[in-house]
C-alpha positions as CSV (number, residue, x, y, z in Angstrom):
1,X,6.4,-19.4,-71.1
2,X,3.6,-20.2,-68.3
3,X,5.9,-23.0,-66.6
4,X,8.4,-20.1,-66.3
5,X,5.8,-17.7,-65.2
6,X,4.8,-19.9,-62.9
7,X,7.9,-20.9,-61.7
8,X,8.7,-17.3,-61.1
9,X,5.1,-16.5,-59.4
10,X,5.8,-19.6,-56.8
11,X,9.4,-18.8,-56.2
12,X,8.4,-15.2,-55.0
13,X,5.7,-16.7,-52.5
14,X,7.7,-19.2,-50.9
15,X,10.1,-16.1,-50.7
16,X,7.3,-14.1,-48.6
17,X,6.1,-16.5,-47.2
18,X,9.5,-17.4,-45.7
19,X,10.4,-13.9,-44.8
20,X,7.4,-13.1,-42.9
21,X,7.1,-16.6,-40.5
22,X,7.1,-15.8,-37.0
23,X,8.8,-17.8,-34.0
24,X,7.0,-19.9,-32.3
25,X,5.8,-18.0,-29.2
26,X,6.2,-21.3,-26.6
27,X,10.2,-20.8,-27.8
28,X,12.7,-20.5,-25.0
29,X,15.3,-17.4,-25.1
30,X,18.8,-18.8,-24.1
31,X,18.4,-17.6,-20.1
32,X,20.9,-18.4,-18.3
33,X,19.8,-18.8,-14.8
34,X,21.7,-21.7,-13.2
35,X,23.0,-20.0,-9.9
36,X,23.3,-18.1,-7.1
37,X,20.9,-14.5,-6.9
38,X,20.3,-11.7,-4.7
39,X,16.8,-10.4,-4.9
40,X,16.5,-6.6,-4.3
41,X,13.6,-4.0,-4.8
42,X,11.4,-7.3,-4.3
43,X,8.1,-5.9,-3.0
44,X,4.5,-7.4,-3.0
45,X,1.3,-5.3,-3.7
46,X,-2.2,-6.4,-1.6
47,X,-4.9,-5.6,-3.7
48,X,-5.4,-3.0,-6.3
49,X,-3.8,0.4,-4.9
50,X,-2.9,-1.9,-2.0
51,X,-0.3,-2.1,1.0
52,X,3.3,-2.4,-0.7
53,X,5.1,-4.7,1.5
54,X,9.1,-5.0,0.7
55,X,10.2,-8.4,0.8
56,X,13.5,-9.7,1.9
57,X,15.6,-12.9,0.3
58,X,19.1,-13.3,1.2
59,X,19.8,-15.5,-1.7
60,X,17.9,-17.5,-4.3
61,X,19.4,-20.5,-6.0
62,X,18.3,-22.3,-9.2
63,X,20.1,-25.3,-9.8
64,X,20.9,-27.3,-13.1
65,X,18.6,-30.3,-12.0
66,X,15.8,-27.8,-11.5
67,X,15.3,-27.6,-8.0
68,X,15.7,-24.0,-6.4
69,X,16.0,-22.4,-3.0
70,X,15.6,-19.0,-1.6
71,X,16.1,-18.2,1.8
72,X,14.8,-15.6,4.0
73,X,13.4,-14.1,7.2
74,X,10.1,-14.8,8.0
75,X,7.8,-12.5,10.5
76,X,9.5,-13.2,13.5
77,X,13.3,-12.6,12.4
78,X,14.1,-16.6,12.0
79,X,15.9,-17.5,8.9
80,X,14.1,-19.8,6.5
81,X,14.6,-21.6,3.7
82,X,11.9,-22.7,0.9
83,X,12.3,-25.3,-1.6
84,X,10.7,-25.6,-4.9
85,X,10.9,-26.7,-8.5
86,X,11.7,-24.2,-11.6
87,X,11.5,-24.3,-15.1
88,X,11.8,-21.6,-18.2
89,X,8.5,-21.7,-20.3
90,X,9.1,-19.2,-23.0
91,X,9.9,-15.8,-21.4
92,X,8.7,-16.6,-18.0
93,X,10.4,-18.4,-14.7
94,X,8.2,-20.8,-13.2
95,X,8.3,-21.6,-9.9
96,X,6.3,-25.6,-8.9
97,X,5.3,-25.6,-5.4
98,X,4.4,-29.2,-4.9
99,X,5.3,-29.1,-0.8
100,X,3.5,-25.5,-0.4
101,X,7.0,-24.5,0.8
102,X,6.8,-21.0,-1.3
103,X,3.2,-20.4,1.1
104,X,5.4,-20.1,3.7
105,X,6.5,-16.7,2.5
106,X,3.0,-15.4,2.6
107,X,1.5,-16.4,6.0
108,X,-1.8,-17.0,6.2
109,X,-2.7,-16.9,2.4
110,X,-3.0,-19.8,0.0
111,X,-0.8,-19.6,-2.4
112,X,-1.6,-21.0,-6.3
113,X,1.2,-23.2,-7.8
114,X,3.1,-22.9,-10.4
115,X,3.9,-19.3,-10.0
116,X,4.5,-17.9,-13.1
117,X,7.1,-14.5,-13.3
118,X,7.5,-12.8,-16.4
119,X,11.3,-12.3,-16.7
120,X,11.7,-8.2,-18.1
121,X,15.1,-6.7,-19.0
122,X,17.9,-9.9,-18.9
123,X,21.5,-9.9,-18.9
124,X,23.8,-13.1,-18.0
125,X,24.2,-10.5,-14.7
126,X,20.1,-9.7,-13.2
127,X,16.9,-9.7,-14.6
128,X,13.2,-8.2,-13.4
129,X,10.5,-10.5,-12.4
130,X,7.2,-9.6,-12.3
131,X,3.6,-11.6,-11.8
132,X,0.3,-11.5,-10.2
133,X,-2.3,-14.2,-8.7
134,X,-5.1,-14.5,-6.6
135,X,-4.4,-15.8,-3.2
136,X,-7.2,-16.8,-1.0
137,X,-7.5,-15.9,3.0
138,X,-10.2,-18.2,4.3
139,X,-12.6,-17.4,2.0
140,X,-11.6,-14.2,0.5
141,X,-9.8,-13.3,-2.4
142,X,-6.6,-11.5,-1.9
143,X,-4.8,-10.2,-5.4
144,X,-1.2,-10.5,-5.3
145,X,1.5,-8.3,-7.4
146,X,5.0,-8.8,-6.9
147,X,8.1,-7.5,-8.5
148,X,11.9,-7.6,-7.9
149,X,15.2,-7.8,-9.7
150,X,18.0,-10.7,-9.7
151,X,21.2,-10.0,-9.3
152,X,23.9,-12.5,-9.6
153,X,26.1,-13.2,-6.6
């Protein structure tokens, strides 16, 4: 009769304990991100209650060996293109600016790499991005919030 209590008592935890695991938080969703993307309603915030500045890309393209593209106009009207690296790490899209190509797109400020964007809101056809970092002007600090929303092309 105890082995059979027993029995009964361990087969009920495994139960619970089954039940009530979690994932495993580093898990990546199935994004699928290999393509080409509009960014609209991108904008960058300077500071806390900053300057909102709307940036423009014509296209960004994240392609199946990882490297990625996004093209824009820089301060003076020229098109431009910036290369980087990118990778999904759980639920966010990280950018690897190894050339300081992605510094481009904010003159004058030193940009930290990887970026990391927290991807909000994702269907096969757009997504939200959002992240912030500290960029440094000379010697000043200079926090950076930026937000925009992929949509396929």
């Amino acid at each position: 009769m105890k082995k059979l209590l027993f029995f009964a008592i361990a087969t009920v935890l495994t139960l619970a304990m089954a039940s009530c695991s979690k994932k495993d938080s580093t898990e990546d969703p199935s994004y699928n991100l290999v393509g080409s993307w509009s960014l609209t309603e991108a904008k960058a915030t300077l500071g806390q209650g900053g300057n909102q500045i709307p940036l423009s890309a014509s296209s960004v393209v994240l392609k199946e060996d990882h490297s990625g593209e996004i093209a824009y106009k820089n301060l003076f009207g020229t098109n431009e293109t910036a290369l980087f690296a990118w990778s999904v790490e759980g639920s966010q899209l990280v950018l690897n600016d190894s050339n300081n190509e992605l510094a481009k797109l904010f003159v004058g400020l030193s940009v930290p790499s990887p970026l990391k964007f927290d991807i909000k809101n994702y269907s096969d056809n757009g997504f939200d991005v959002a992240t912030s970092f500290t960029a440094k002007q000379g010697d000043k600090d200079v926090v950076i919030a930026l937000t925009g929303h992929f949509t396929r092309k």
